[in-house]
C-alpha positions as CSV (number, residue, x, y, z in Angstrom):
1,X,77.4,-61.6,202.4
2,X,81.4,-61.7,201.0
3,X,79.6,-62.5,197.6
4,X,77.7,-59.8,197.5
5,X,77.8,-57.4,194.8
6,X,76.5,-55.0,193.0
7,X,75.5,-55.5,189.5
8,X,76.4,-53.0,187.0
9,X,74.1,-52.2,184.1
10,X,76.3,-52.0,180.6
11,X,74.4,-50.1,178.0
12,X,76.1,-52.7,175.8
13,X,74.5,-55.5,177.5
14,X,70.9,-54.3,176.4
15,X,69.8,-56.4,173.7
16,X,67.7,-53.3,172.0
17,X,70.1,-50.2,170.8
18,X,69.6,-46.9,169.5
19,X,66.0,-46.5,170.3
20,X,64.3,-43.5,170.1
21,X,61.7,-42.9,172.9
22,X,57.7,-42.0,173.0
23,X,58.7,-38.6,173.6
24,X,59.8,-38.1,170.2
25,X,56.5,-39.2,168.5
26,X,54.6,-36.6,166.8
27,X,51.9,-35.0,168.3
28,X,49.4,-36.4,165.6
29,X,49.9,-39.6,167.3
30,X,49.3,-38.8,171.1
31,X,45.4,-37.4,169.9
32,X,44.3,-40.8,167.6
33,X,43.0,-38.1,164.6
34,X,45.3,-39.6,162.0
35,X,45.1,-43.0,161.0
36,X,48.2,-45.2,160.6
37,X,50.2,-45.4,164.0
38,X,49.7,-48.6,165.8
39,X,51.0,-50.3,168.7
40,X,52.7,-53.4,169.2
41,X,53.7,-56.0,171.6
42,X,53.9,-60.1,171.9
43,X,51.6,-62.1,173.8
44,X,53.7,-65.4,175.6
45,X,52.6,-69.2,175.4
46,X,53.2,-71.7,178.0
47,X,56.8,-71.1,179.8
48,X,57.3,-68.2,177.5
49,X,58.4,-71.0,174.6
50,X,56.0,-69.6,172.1
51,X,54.8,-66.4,171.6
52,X,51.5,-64.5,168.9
53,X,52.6,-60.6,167.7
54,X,49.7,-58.1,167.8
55,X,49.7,-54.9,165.7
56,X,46.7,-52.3,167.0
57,X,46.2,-49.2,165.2
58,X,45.3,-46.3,167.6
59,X,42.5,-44.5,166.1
60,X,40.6,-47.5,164.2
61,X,41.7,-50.6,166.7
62,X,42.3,-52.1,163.5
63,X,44.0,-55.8,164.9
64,X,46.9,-57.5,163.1
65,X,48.1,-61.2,164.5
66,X,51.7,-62.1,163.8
67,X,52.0,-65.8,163.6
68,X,55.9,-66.6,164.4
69,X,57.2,-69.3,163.2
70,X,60.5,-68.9,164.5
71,X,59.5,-68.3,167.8
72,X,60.1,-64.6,169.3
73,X,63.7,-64.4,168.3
74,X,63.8,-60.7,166.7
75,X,64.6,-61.8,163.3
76,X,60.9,-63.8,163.1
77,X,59.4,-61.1,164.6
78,X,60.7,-58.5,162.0
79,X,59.8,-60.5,159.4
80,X,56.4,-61.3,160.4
81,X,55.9,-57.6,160.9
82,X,57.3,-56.5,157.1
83,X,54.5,-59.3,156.2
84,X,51.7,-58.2,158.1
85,X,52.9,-54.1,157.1
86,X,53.1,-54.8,153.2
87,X,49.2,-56.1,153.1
88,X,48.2,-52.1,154.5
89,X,47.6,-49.2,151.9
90,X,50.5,-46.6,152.3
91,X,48.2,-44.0,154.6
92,X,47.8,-46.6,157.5
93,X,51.9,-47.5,157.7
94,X,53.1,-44.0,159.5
95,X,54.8,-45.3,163.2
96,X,54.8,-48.3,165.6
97,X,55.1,-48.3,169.4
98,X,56.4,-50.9,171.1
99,X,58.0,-52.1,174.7
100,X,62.0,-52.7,175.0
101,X,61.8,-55.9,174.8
102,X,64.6,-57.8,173.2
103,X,62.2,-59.0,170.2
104,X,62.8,-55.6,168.8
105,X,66.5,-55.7,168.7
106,X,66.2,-55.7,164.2
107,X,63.8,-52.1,164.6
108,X,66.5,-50.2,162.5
109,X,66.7,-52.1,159.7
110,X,62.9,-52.7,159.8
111,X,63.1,-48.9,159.0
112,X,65.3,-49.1,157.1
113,X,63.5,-51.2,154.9
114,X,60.0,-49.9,155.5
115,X,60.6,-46.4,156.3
116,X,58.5,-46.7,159.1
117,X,59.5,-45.3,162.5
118,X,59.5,-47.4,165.8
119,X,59.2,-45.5,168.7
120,X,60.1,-46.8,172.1
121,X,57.7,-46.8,175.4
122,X,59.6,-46.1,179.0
123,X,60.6,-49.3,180.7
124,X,58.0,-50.7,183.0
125,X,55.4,-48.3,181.4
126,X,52.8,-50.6,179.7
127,X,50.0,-47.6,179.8
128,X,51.7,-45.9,176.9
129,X,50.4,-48.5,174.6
130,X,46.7,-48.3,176.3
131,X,45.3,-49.9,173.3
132,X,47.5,-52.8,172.9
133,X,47.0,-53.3,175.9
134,X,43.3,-54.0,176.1
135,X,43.3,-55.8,172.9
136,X,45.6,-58.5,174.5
137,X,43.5,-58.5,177.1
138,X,40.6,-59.5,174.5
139,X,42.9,-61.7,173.3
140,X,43.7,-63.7,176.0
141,X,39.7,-64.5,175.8
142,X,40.5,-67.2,173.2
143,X,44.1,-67.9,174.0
144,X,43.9,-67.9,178.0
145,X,47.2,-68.0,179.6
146,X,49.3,-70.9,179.6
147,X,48.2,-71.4,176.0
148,X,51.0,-73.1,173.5
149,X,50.9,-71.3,170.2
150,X,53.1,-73.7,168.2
151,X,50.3,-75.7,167.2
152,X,48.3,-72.8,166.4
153,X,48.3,-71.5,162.6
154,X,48.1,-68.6,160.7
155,X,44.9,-69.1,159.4
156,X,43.0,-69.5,163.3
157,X,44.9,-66.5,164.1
158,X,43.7,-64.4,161.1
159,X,39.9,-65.7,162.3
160,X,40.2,-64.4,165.8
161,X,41.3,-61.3,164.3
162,X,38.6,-61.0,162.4
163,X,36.3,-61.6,165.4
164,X,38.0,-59.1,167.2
165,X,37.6,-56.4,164.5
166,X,34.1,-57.6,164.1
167,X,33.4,-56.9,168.0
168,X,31.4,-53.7,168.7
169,X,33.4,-51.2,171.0
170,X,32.5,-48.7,173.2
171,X,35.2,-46.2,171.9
172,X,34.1,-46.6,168.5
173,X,30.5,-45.8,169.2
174,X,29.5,-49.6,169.0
């Protein structure tokens, strides 16, 4: 036990800085009345190697895929996520909520350059982003886990969103 120690967490060794948390949201986003604030989080392929972005808006379910060609190194992700943002109309780009995951490290200059906010879930607390949530569990209907997304395009990806947006759901009155 002479090896022992404790570890010490250093707020510089957290790969995500200067977040600002869930709590700060506004309150138009907790109720789902106003379009435009979606949720976010990555999806991991075999051995965590390869990973598919998904974008779900809160109040439509509207699905974006983010194919990453660069694998899930922050700098892919970010750009995927200026490409997927640019294709929406102005009134459905307002926040983004997403986990602390090191993917996210580039989230100010993605506002920066966007002016959209990123706001920050609690760690371990995956039922803040209920939505995203389910949807990647209706994703992992076509891409079960253990799946390798490097061979998988843009274009498949863009069909299964479709599906999914296509799909009849409960909470939208079918």
């Amino acid at each position: 036990h002479r090896f022992r120690r404790p570890r010490k967490l250093r707020l510089s060794s957290r790969p995500v800085q200067d977040i600002v948390s869930i709590d700060e949201r506004p309150a138009e986003v907790a109720d789902r009345t106003v379009p435009g604030h979606w949720e976010g989080d990555l999806i991991l392929g075999e051995n965590g190697r390869s990973a598919v972005g998904t974008l779900v808006e809160r109040s439509t379910r509207l699905v974006l895929l983010l194919h990453l060609e660069g694998g899930r190194a922050a700098v892919s992700v970010e750009a995927a996520m200026r490409t997927a943002i640019a294709t929406l109309p102005a009134e459905l780009r307002r926040s983004i909520t997403w986990d602390q995951g090191a993917e996210m490290a580039g989230h100010a200059g993605f506002t920066t350059a966007t002016g959209i906010p990123i706001y920050f879930c609690d760690p371990h607390s995956p039922w803040q982003r209920g939505s995203n949530e389910n949807t990647n569990g209706l994703l992992r209907q076509y891409y079960p886990k253990g799946t390798d997304f490097t061979g998988i395009d843009a274009a498949a990806l863009d069909r299964v969103a479709d599906e999914l947006n296509d799909r009849p759901r409960k909470r939208l009155g079918f």
